[in-house]
C-alpha positions as CSV (number, residue, x, y, z in Angstrom):
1,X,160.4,86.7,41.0
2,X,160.7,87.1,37.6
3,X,158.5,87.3,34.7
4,X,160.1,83.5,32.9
5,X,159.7,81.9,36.6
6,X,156.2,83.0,37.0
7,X,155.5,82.2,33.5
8,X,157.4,78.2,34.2
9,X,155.6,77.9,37.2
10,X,151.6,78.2,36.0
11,X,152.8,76.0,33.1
12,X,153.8,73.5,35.7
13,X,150.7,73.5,37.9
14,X,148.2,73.8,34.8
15,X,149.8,70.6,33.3
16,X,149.4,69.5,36.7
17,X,145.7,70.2,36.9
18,X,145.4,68.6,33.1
19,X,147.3,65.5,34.2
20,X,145.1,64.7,37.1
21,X,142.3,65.3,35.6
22,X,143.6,63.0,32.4
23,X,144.7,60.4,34.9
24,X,141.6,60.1,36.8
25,X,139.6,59.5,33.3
26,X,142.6,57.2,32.1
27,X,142.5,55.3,35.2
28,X,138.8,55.0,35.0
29,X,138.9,53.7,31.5
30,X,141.5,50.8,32.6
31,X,139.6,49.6,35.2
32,X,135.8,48.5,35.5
33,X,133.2,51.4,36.0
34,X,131.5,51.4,39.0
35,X,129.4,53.8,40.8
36,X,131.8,53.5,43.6
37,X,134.7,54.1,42.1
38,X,134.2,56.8,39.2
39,X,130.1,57.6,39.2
40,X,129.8,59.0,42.3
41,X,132.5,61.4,42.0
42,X,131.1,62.7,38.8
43,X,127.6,63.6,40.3
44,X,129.1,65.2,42.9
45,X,130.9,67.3,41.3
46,X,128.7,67.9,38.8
47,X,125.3,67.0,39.7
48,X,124.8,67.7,43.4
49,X,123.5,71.2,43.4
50,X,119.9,70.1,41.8
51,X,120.3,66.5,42.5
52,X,122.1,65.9,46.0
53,X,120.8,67.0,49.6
54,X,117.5,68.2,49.7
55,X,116.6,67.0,46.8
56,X,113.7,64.6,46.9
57,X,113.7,61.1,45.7
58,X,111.9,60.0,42.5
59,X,108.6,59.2,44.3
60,X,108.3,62.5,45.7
61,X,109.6,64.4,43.1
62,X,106.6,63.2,40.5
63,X,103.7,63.8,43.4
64,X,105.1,67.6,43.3
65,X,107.3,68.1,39.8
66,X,106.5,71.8,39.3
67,X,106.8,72.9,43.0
68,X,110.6,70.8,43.0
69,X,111.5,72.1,39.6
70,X,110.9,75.5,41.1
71,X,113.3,74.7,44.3
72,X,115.6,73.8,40.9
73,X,115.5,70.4,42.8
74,X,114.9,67.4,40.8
75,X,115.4,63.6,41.6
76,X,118.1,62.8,44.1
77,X,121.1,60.8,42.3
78,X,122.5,59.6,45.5
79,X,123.2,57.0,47.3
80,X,122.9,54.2,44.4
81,X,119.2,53.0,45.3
82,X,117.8,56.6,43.8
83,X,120.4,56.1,41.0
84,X,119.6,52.4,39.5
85,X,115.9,53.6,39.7
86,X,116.5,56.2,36.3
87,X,119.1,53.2,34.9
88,X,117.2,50.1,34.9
89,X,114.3,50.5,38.0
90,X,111.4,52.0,37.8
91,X,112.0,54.6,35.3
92,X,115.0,52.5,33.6
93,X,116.5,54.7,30.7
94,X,115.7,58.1,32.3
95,X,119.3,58.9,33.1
96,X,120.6,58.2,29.5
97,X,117.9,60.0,28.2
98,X,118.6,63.4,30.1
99,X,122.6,62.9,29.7
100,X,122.6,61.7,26.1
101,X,124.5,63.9,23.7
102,X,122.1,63.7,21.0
103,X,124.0,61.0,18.8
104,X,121.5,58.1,20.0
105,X,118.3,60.8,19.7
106,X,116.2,60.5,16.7
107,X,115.9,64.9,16.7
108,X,119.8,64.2,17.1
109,X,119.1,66.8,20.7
110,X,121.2,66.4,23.6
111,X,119.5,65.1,26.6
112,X,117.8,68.5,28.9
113,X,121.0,67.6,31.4
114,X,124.0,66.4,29.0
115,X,125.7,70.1,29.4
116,X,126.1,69.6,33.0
117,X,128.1,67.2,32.9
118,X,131.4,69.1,32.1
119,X,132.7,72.5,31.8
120,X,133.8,72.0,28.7
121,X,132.7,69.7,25.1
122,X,135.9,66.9,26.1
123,X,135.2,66.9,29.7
124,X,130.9,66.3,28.5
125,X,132.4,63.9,26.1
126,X,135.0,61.9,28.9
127,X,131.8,61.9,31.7
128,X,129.6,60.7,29.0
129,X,131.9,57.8,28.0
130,X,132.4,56.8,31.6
131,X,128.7,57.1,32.3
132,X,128.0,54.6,29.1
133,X,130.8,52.2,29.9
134,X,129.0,51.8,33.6
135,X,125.4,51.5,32.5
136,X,126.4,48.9,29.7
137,X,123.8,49.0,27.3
138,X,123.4,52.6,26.8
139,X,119.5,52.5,25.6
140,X,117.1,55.5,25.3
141,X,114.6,53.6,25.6
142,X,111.9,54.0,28.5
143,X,111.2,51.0,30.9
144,X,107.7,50.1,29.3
145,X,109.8,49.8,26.0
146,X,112.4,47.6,27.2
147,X,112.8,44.0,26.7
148,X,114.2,41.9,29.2
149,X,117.2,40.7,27.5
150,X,118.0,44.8,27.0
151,X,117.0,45.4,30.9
152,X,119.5,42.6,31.9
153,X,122.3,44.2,29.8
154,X,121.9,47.5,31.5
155,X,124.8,46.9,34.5
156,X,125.6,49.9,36.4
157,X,127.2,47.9,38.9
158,X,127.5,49.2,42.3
159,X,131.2,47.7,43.5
């Protein structure tokens, strides 16, 4: 095969690769944001190592924080009940906290989890956008701190 074909043919699958990746954000930013259909995939794919199967939920990840930070486990992100806890439960705003980009911080610092959440500044940027057009009323506030009129914006809807 020659040099040209091989040449044409990465060009082809890398604009490939970049349009499916364009079209799943596009597609995402069309339609309504839910956890099914866009959130999950994201912590999956980006989140699942320290925050999928064996990690603990949020109750017993604060009974032993230091021993589950160790495991570099911390609290489980899936299904959607241990999600909606660090949106707008228990320990509403946590999420937005840790993935925040700094823009919304007061020290202007990105949240202890925000670089996870892409490869790459754009893809941090598109996850980011997608995880703020789910939760609604992005808010780095914590729960004690929240009104209930702010609490009631926050969506995240499941379906």
């Amino acid at each position: 095969m020659s040099p040209g074909l091989i040449r044409v043919g990465c060009t082809l699958v890398a604009a490939w690769a970049l349009s499916a990746v364009t079209g799943y954000v596009l597609a995402a930013e069309k339609q309504a944001v839910t956890y099914e259909n866009t959130i999950k995939k994201i912590i999956a794919e980006r989140c699942s190592g320290c925050h999928g199967a064996g990690a603990p939920t949020l109750a017993e990840f604060d009974k032993d924080k230091d021993g589950w930070k160790k495991k570099s486990k911390g609290p489980r992100l899936d299904p959607y009940a241990n999600l909606v806890v660090l949106v707008n439960g228990s320990d509403a705003g946590a999420i937005m906290r840790r993935l925040d980009d700094g823009k919304n911080a007061k020290d202007g610092k990105p949240g202890n989890m925000h670089v996870w959440l892409g490869g790459s500044d754009a893809e941090r940027a598109q996850h980011l956008a997608l995880f703020k057009k789910w939760v609604g009323n992005w808010s780095l506030k914590r729960r004690k701190d929240l009104s209930e009129a702010e609490l009631r914006k926050i969506t995240a809807p499941e379906k």
